[in-house]
C-alpha positions as CSV (number, residue, x, y, z in Angstrom):
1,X,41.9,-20.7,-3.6
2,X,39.2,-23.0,-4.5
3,X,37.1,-21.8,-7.9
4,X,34.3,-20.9,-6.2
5,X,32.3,-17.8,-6.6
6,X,30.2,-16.0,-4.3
7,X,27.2,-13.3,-5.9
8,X,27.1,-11.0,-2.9
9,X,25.3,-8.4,-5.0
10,X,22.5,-11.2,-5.9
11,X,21.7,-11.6,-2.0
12,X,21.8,-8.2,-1.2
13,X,19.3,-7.5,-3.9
14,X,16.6,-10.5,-2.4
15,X,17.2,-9.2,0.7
16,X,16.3,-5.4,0.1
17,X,13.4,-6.9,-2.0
18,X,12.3,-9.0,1.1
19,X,12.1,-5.5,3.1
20,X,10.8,-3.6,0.7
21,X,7.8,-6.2,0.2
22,X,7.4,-6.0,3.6
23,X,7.3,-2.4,4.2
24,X,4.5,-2.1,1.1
25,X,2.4,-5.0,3.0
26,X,2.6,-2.7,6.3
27,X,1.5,0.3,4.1
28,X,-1.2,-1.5,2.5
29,X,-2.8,-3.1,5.7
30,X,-2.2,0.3,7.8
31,X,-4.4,1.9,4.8
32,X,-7.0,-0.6,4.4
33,X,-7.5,-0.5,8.3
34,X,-7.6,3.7,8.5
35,X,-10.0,3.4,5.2
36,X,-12.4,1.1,7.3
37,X,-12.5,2.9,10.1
38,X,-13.6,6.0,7.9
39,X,-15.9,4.1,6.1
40,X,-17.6,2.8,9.2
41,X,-18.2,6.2,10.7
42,X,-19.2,7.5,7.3
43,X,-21.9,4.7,7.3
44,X,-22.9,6.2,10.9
45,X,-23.8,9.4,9.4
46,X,-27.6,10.3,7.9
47,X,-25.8,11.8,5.1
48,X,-23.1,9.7,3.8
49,X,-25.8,7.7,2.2
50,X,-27.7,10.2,-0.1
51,X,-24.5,11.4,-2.1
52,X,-23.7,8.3,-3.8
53,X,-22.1,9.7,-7.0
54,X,-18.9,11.3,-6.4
55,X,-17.5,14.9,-8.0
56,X,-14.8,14.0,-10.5
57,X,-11.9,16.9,-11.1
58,X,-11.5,17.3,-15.2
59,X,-7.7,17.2,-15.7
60,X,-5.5,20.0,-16.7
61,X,-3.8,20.1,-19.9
């Protein structure tokens, strides 16, 4: 045998990062698209403009 050495395990690890990289990138742009799509039909109504503050939740401890 020659005395070369072959890091499967390093490969493997790119490659699930690859997918998993790509997965997140689907998520985020399926998000941003179902956030503007809300966001235009909340323009559309009379009242999504006068409540500009938002109603914060105090946290439990």
């Amino acid at each position: 045998m020659n005395g070369k050495v072959v890091d499967f395990q390093a490969g493997k690890e790119s490659q699930l990062h690859k997918r998993k990289e790509a997965k997140l990138d689907a998520m985020r742009q399926a998000f941003r698209l179902a956030r503007s799509e809300t966001e235009k039909a909340d323009s559309k109504s009379p009242s999504a403009n006068s409540g500009t503050k938002k109603k914060r939740r105090k946290s439990k401890k």
